[in-house]
N, C-alpha and C positions, 0 to 999 in steps of 0.2 A: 425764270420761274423757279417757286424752291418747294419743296412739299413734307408738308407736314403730315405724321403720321397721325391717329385719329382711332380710338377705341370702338368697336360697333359691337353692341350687344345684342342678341337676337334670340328670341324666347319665344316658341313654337304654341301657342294655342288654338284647341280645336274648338269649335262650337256647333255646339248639338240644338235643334230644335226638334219641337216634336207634337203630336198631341195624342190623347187617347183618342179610337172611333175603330170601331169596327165596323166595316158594312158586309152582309151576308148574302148571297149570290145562290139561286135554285138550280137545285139537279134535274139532271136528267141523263139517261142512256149517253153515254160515252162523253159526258160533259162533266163539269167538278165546277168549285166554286172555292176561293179564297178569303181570308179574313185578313182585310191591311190594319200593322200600326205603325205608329210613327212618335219616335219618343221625343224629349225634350230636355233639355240641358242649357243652362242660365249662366255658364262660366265666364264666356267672353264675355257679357253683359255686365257683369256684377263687375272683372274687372278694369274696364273702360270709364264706367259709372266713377270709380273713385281715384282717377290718373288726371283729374283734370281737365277733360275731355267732355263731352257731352256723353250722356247713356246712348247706348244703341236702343233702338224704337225696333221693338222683334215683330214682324208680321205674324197673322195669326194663321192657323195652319191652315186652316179650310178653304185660305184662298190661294194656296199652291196647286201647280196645277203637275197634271197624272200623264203619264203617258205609257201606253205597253205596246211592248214588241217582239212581234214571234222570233222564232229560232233563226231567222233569216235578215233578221233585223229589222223589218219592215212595219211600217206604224200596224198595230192591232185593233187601237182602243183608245181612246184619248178624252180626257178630262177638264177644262178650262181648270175650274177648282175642285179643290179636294170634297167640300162640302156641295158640290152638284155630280157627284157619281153616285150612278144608283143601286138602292140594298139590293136589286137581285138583277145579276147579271151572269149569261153563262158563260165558259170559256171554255174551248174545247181542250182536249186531252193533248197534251205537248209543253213543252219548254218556252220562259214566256222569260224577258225582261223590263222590269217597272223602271221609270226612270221621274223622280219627283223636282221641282224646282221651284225658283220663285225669283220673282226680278230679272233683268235683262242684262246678257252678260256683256258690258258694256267694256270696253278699255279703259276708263279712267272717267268715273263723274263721284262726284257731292253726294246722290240722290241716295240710293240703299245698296245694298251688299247682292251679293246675287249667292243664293243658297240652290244646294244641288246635293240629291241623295239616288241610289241606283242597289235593286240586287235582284239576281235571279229567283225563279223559282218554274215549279213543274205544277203541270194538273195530272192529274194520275185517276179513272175512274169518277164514280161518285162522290169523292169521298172531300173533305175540307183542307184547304192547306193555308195553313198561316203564314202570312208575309210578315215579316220587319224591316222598315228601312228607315237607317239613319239619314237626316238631312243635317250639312254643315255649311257654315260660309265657305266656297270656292273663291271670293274675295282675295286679294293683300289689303291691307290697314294701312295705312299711314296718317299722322298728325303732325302737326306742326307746333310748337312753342316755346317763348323767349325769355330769358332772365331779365331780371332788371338790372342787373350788372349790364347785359348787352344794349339794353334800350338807353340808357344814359350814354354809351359810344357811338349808336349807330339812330338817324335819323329816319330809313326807310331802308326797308330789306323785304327779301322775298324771294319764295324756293319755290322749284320747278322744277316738275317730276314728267318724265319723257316713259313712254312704254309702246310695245312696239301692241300695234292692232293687227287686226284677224287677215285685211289683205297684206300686210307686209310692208304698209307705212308704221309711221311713229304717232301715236296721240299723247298729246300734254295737258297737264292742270296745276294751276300756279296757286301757292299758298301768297296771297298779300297780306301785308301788315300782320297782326293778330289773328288772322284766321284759325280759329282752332276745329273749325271742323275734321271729321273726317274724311280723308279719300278712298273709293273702292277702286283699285285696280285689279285691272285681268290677270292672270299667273303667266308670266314671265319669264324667259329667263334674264334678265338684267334691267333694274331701273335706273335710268341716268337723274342726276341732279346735278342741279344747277345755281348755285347761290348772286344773290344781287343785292352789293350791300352801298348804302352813303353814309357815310361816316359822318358823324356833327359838327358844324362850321369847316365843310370841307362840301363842294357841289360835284367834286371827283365821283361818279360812281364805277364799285369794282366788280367784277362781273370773277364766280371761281367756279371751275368745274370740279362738281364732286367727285371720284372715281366711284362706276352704279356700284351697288347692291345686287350682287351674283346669287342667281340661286337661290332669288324666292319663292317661298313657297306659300300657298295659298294656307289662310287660317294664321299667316306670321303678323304680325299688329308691331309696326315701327314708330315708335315717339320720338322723334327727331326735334331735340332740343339748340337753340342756338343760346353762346354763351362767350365769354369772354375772359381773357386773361389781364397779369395787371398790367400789361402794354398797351391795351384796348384795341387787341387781336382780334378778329373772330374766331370762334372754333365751332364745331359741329359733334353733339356723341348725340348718336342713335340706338336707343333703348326702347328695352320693353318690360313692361310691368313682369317683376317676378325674373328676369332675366339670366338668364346661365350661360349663354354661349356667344362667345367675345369675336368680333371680328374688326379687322383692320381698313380702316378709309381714308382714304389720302385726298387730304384738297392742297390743291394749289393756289395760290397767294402769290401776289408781285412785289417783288423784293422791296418795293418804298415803301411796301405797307407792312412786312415785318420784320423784328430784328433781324440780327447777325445772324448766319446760319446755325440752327440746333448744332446737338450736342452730336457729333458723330462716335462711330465705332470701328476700325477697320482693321484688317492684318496682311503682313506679307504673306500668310497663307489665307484657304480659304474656310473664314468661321463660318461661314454660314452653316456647316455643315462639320458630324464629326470627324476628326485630324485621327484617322486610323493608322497604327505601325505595328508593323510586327516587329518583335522585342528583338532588338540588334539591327533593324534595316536602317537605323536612323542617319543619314546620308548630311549630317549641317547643315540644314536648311534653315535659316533663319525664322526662328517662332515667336515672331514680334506681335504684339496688337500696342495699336498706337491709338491713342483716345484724344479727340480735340474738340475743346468747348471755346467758341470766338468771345463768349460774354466773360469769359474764365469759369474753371473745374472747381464748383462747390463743394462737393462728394465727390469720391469712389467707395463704393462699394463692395464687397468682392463675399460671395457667396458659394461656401465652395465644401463641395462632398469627394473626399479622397480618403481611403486609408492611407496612403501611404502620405500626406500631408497630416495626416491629423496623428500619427505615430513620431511624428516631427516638430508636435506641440505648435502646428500651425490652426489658428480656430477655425471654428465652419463660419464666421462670420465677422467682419472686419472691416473700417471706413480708413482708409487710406489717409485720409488727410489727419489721422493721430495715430500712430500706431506707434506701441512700446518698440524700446532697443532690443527688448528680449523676441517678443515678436516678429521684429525686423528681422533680427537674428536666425529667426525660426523659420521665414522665406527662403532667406540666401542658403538656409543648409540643406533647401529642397530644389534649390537652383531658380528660385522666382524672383528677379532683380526688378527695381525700379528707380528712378531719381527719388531725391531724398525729400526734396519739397516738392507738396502736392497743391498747398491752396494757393490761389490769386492765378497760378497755372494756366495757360490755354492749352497747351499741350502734355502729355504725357506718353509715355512706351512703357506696357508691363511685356518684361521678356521671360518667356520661356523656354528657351532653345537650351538652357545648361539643363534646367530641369529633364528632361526629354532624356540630353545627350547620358547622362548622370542616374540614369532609373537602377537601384540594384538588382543582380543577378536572381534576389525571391522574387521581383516581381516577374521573370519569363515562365512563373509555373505556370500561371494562372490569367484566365482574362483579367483584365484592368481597366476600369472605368474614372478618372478622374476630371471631376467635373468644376466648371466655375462659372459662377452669373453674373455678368460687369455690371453695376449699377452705375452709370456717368450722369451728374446732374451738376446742370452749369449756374451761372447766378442769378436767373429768372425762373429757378427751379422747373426749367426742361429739362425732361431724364429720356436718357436710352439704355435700351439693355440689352445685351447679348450675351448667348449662350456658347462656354467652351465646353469641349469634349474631347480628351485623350483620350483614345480609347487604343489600348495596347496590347495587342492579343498574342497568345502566349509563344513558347520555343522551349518543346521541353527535349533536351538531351540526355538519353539513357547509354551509359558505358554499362553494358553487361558485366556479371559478375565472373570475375577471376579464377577458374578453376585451377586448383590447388594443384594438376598433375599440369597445366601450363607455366606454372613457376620453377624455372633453371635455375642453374649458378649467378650465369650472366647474360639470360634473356627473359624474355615473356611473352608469351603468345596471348593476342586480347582481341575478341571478337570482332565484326563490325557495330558500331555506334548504330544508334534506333533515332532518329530526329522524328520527332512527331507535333501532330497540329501542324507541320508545315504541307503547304499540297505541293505536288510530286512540281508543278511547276515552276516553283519558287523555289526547290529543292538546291540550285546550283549556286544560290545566294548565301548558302550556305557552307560555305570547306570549311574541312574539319581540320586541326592540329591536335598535336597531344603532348600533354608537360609532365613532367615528372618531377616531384622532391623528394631529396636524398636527405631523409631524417628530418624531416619537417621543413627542411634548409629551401631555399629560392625554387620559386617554379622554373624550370627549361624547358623549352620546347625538344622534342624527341625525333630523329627521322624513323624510319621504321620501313622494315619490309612487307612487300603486299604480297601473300600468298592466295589471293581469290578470295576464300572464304577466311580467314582471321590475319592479322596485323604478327608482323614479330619484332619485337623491339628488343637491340641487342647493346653491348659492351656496358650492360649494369654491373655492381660490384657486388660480389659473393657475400651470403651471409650480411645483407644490407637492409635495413627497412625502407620502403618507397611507399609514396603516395601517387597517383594518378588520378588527370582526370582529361576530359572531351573537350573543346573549346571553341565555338565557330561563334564571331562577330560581338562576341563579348558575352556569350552566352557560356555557361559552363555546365557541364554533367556537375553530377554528386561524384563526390570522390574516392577513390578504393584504394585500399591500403593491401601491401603484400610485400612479404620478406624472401627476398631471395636461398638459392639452397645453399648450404656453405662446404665450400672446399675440401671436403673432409678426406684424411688420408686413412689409413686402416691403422690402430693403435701398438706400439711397440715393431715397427715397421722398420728397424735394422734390430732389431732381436736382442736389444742390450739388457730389457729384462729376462733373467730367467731363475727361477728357482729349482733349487736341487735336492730333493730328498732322500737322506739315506737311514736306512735300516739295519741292523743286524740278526743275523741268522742260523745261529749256531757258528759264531766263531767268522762268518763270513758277512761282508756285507755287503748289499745291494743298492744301488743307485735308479731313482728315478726321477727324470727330468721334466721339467712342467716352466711353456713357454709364455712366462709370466710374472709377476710379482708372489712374494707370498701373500702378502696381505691384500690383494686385489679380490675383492667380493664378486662381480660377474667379471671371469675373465671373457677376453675375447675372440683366443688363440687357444686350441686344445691338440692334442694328439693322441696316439693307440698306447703312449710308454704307461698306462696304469691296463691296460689288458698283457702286455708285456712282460710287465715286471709284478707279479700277480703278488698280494701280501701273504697269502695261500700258498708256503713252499717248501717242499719238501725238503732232506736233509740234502740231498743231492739235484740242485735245482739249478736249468740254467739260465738264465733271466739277462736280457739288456735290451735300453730302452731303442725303438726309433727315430725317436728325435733328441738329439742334445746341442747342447751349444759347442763353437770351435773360435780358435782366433784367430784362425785364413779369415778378413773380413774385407770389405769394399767400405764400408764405413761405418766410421764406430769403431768397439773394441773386438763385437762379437759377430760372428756369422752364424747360421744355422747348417746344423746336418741332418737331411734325411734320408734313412737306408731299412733297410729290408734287413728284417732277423731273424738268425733260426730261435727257438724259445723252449721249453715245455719244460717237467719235473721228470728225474731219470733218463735227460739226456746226454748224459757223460757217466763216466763211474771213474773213479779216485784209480783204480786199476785197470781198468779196462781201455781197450781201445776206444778212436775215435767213433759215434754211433750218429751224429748229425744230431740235428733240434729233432725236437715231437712236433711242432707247430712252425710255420713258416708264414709271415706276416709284412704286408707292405709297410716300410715307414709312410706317414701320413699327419700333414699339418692340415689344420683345417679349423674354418670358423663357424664355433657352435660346442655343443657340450656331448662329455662320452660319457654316458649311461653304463653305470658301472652296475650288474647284476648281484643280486643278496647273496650269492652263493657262489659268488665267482666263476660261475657256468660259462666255459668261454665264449659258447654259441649262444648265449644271451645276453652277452654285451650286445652293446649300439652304441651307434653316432646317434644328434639330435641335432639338424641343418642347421647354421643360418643363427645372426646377431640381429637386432635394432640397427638401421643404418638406413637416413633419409638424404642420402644427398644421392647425385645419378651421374658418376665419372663418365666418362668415354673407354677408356682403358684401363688395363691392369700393366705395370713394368716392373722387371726384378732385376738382380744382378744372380750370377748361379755359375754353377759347376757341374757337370753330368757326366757318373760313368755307370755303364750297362754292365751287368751280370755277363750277361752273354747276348751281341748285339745278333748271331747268326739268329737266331731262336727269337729276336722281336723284341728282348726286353725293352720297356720305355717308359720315361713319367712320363706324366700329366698335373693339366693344369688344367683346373677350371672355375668359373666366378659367374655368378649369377645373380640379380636383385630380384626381389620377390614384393609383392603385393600381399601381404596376409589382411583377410576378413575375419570379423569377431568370433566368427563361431571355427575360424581354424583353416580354415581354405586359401592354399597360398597358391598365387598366380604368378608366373616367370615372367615380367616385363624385360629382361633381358637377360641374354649369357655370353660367355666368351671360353672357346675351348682351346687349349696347345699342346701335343708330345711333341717328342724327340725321340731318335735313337740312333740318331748318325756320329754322335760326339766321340771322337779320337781318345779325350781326356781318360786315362786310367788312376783308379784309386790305388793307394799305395798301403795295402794291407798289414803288410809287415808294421811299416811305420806309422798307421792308420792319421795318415797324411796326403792332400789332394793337390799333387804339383801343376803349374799351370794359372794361367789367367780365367777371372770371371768374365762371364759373356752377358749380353742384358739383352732381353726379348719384353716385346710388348706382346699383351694380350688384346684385343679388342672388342667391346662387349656389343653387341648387337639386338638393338630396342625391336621385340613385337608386340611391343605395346605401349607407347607413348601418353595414353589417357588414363593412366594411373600411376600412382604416386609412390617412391619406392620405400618400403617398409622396413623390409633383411635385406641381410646380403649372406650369400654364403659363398666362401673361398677353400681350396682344397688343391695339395701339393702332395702327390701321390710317386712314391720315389719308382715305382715298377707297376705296370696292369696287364703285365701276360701272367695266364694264367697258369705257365710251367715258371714257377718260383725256382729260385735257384741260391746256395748261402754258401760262402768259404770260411773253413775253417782257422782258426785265429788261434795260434797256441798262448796262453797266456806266460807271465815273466814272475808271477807269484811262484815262491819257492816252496819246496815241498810237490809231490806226487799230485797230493789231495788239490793242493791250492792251482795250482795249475791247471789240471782239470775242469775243476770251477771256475776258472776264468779264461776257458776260451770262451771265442768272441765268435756268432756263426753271421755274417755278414753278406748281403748281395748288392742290388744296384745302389747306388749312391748318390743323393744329390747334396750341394750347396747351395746355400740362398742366403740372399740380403738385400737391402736397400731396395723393399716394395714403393709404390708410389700409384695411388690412384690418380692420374690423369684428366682434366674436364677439358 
C-alpha cells in the first residue's frame, strides 16, 4: 500500500439558537423567582443554506425541553417544553443548575442535530434573578459531495463514517451515491472513514481506509468532497465553509490503482526537525537531502530566508531547473552544491555539508537561523515540501583586554579567555589556543605558561608589534594588538660624550664638566660640577668639578671619574698656607636635572630625580674603579637605580629599586699623578619589582663617590708657576670612583 498525503481543512462554527420569553415566578418568604432567556443565532444556518447542502430546519424554541438541579445535582424541576413551564413557579433560596436541550443525542443518524445549553445561577431572598442560557448544536456535521470530474471516473462510491457510541461499541452511517445529506454525530474523539470506490468499465471494487479525523469537535461542520486527478485517482479534501485551519489525511490506495510513487523528500540527517550546531561543533556529517520523483522532477523550488545567503547574492526564491551561471555561482560560494541538470531527473541531491562546514567566523556572534522550503513537483504535478532549518547558535570568545603594565620586553601576561553562550557542559568541547602575528605577518600558534589566574606567553621580540587572538574549533576572539617594551640601555653609556666649559677669571681659568653633548636639549646625565664650580667667584676661589672625563677606559675612548671635592671662595691664599676647601662635596652622577638656585645660595641648589624611561630591565652593570678616602672610618660609594610610576598630578610610585656600596677595594688612587693604577671590575645591580601592575614611567640612577658623613679631601699641590698660580690650582680630592660601560640588562 502507498499513502498519499491529503489537505484537511477544518473551520470551527458555533451555533446559537434562542428565543425571547420570559416567564415570572411568585414570592414568597425565603423563596425567589427567576426570569429565563434564551437567545438565538442564524450563523450555521445561513452557512450550510449556501454550501450546497441542504438548510438546516432549526427547531422552534418552545419545544426544548428544561431541566434544573439543585446544588447536589439532583433532578429539581423538569420541563418536557420550554413553552409548557409555568409563569409562577417558586424555587427555594439555593444554588440551582438549568440544563436546556433538544433532540436525542444519538451516535450517528440523518434525523436533527442534537442542541444543548447549561448555566448556573442562585435564588437569593425575594428578590428576581435573571437567567441566560445559550443553546448550541453539540452535533459534528458531516457532508458528502462529488465532482463531476470524479463521477465520469468512478461508477459507484461511497463513504462511511464509524464513531464510537455511549456503551463503547462503534456506530456507522454510510453516505451512498449522491447523498448529500447531513450527518449528526456525537462528539468524539476520532471519526474513522472509510472510502468504497468502482471505477468505470472495471467491476474491481476498491475498498481505502481514510486515516479518522482526530479531535472533533462538536459545532465543526465537515464537507468532504470527492475528487479526482488527471490519472482518474481518487482523492479526498475535507473542508469547511470559511475554512482556516488545515490538517493532513492520509488515504491509502493499492499500488495498481496509482501511479509511481509520489514525490519524496529525505536526508542523511533528520529534516524533519531543526539541524541545531553550535558554531564550530560541526563534526562532517554528511548534510545531504536527496529528492526523488519516479514520474521525473518538474520543479524544485527552493525558498529560502538566510542573511548570510542573501549577503551572497543568493535570491530568496529560485526554480532549480533554470538557474543563471551567476546564481549558480552564488550557491557554490555559500557551499550549496547540486548536479547541474535538473529536468527529465528522477533523482537529485541538494548538499549542504560545505555550507555548514564553511559558515564565517561573524556568524559565532550571534543566533542564526537559515531557512529553506523544498518545493519537489514531479510530472503529474505532485508536489512535496519540506522544511530546512540550520539553526546555529552562537560561540562568542572574549580575550580580555591587555593591560599595558603586562606588556615586557619579551613576554606578556593575558588573562583567562571568557567563552560564553556555551553551558558549563559542553565547556570541554571547547580548547582554547592562542596565535600570534608578528607585524601583521602569519598567524602562530603560541605555548604559553599557566600561572592559575593569567597565561604568560614568552620569547616575543623587543620593541615588536604583535596581534593576538583566542581560538577554539574555528572560532576566534576579536583580536588585540600590543607592542612590546624595547631594550632600552641608558644614553651615552660609556661616556664618550662630554662637554667641557671653561671660563675665565681674573687671569685664571676654570673648568666645568657636563656629562653630555653640548647641543643635547634634555640631557639625561647630570652632576653637582655646576654647584662646584660656582660662576659666582671670588678673586681667590677654589673650584673643581666632581665629575669629568678620563682615558683609563674599558670601552670607548673615555671613562668617567667621580670624587669628592674640597670647594668654596677663600680657600687658599697666594701666600699663605695650606687652609683646606670651605665646602666638602660628594662627586655624584645622576639621572635627572640640578636646579641651580638665582642667587647661587648653595643650600638652595637641588637635584630634580629621575628621566622619561618606559622600558623595565632586570639589572643595572658597570665596569668601575674604587678608592676610599679612608676605608677605617667607612668611606663608601653607592649605587642606586630605581623606575618610577609618575601620576598627572605628580605622585610618583617606586615599582622597583636596586641598591650597592662598597668599601673593601684595595685599589688606591694616585694623587700625585691623579692617575688610577689597576684593573676595572664590573658589578651588577639588581632591581627589585614591588609592583608589577604598573607601567614604568622614570627612571632615576645615582653614582654617589662617598655617603659617610665624615667627608675627608687631600690636598693637591698644583704645577702652575708662580706663588699665585699654584695656589689656585691645588686640587682638594677624596674618595674616588671610575666607571664605564653601563648596560641595562632585561
Amino acid at each position: 500500500m502507498k499513502k498519499l498525503s491529503i489537505n484537511t481543512l477544518v473551520f470551527i462554527v458555533l451555533f446559537f439558537i434562542s428565543c425571547s420569553s420570559n416567564k415570572e415566578f411568585n414570592n414568597s418568604r425565603n423563596e425567589g423567582s427567576f426570569t429565563l432567556s434564551i437567545n438565538q443565532d442564524n450563523t450555521l444556518i445561513n452557512k450550510t443554506g449556501t454550501q450546497g447542502v441542504p438548510s438546516l430546519i432549526v427547531p422552534d424554541v418552545n419545544d426544548f425541553s428544561i431541566i434544573i438541579n439543585d446544588v447536589n445535582g439532583d433532578k429539581y424541576a423538569g420541563f418536557s417544553k420550554f413553552a409548557d413551564m409555568p409563569k409562577q413557579t417558586r424555587l427555594k433560596e439555593g444554588d440551582y443548575t438549568i440544563n436546556i436541550s433538544h433532540g436525542v443525542n444519538r451516535t450517528a443518524t440523518f434525523t436533527s442535530p442534537y442542541y444543548f445549553g447549561s448555566a448556573p445561577f442562585s435564588i437569593n431572598g425575594s428578590g428576581n434573578t435573571p437567567v441566560d442560557v445559550t443553546c448550541k448544536i453539540s452535533s459534528i456535521l458531516v457532508s458528502v459531495s462529488y465532482s463531476d470530474a470524479f463521477k465520469e471516473v468512478f461508477s459507484n462510491y461511497s463513504l462511511q463514517t464509524v464513531v464510537e457510541n455511549a456503551k463503547g461499541g462503534h456506530d456507522a452511517i454510510s453516505f451512498i451515491g449522491d447523498d448529500s445529506r447531513i450527518a449528526y454525530l456525537r462528539q468524539t474523539d476520532k471519526i474513522f472513514l472509510t472510502m468504497n470506490l468502482t471505477k468505470i468499465k472495471s467491476d474491481k471494487q476498491y475498498k481505502y481506509g481514510v486515516s479518522p479525523i482526530i479531535d472533533a469537535k462538536s459545532g465543526e461542520y465537515y464537507k468532504i468532497l470527492f475528487d479526482t486527478n488527471a490519472q482518474g485517482d481518487a482523492t479526498i479534501t475535507i473542508t469547511v465553509s470559511d475554512a482556516v485551519n488545515e490538517r493532513n489525511v492520509d488515504v491509502k490506495i493499492g499500488d495498481e490503482y496509482l501511479p509511481k510513487s509520489p514525490p519524496e523528500i529525505n536526508g542523511t540527517f533528520d529534516i524533519s526537525k531543526s539541524y541545531i550546531l553550535r558554531y564550530g561543533m560541526y563534526d562532517n556529517e554528511p548534510l545531504v537531502v536527496v529528492l526523488k520523483a519516479d514520474e521525473g522532477i518538474k520543479n524544485i523550488i527552493l525558498d529560502i530566508e538566510s542573511q548570510y545567503a542573501s549577503e551572497h547574492g543568493v535570491p530568496a526564491q529560485i526554480d532549480l531547473k533554470s538557474v543563471s551561471s551567476e546564481h549558480k555561482q552564488a550557491f557554490e560560494n555559500i557551499g550549496i552544491l547540486w548536479n547541474n541538470d535538473v529536468v527529465g531527473k528522477t533523482s537529485m541531491s541538494l548538499k549542504f555539508t560545505k555550507m555548514i562546514s564553511s559558515l564565517p567566523m561573524t556568524m559565532a556572534k550571534v543566533e542564526s537561523h537559515n531557512k529553506f522550503k523544498i518545493t519537489l513537483i514531479d510530472n503529474y504535478d505532485r508536489q512535496i515540501e519540506q522544511n530546512l532549518d540550520f539553526n546555529i547558535l552562537p560561540v562568542n570568545i572574549t580575550l580580555q583586554d591587555i593591560e599595558d603594565y603586562n606588556v615586557w620586553f619579551n613576554y606578556v601576561i593575558i588573562s583567562p579567555v571568557v567563552i560564553s553562550d556555551v553551558p558549563s557542559e559542553e565547556m570541554a568541547n571547547y580548547p582554547l589556543s592562542y596565535e600570534f602575528s608578528e607585524n601583521g605577518e602569519d598567524w602562530l600558534k603560541s605555548d604559553f605558561v599557566d600561572n592559575e589566574e593569567d597565561y604568560k606567553f614568552e620569547n616575543l621580540k623587543s620593541n615588536t608589534a604583535y596581534q593576538v587572538r583566542a581560538v577554539s574549533r574555528g572560532v576566534s576572539s576579536e583580536i588585540l594588538s600590543f607592542k612590546t617594551e624595547e631594550k632600552k640601555n641608558v644614553p651615552n653609556a660609556s661616556f664618550e660624550e662630554f662637554w667641557e666649559d671653561k671660563y675665565n677669571n681674573e687671569g685664571n681659568y676654570h673648568h666645568c664638566y657636563y656629562p653630555y653633548s653640548k647641543d643635547e636639549v634634555e640631557p639625561f646625565w647630570q652632576s653637582l660640577n655646576p654647584k662646584t664650580t660656582r660662576d659666582r667667584k671670588k678673586e681667590y676661589y677654589k673650584s673643581f668639578p666632581g665629575v669629568r672625563k678620563v682615558t683609563d677606559a674599558t670601552d670607548g675612548n673615555y671613562a668617567l671619574c667621580i670624587q669628592s671635592v674640597g670647594w668654596g671662595a677663600d680657600s687658599s691664599y697666594p701666600w699663605g698656607a695650606w687652609h683646606g676647601a670651605e665646602y666638602i662635596t660628594q662627586g655624584r652622577l645622576f639621572v635627572g636635572d640640578f636646579v641651580k638656585s638665582d642667587d647661587n645660595n648653595v643650600g638652595l641648589n637641588s637635584m630634580k630625580k629621575g628621566k622619561p624611561f618606559t622600558s623595565r630591565p632586570k639589572s643595572l652593570s658597570f665596569d668601575y674603579k674604587f678608592s676610599a678616602y679612608n676605608k677605617v672610618i667607612g668611606n663608601h660609594f653607592n649605587v642606586n637605580i630605581e623606575l618610577q610610576h609618575r601620576l598627572s598630578d605628580g605622585t610618583i610610585q617606586i615599582i622597583a629599586k636596586g641598591h650597592y656600596e662598597e668599601t673593601t677595594k684595595d685599589q688606591k688612587y694616585d694623587f700625585s699623578a691623579l692617575t688610577f693604577p689597576g684593573d676595572y671590575s664590573n658589578r651588577t645591580v639588581t632591581l627589585n619589582y614591588t609592583n608589577k601592575k604598573l607601567k614604568a614611567t622614570h627612571i632615576f640612577i645615582e653614582f654617589v663617590s662617598d655617603n659617610n658623613s665624615t667627608l675627608g679631601i687631600t690636598e693637591i699641590v698644583g704645577t702652575d708657576a708662580g706663588d699665585s698660580s699654584s695656589r689656585w690650582d691645588k686640587l682638594a680630592i677624596g674618595s674616588v670612583i671610575y666607571l664605564d660601560n653601563l648596560n641595562l640588562n632585561y
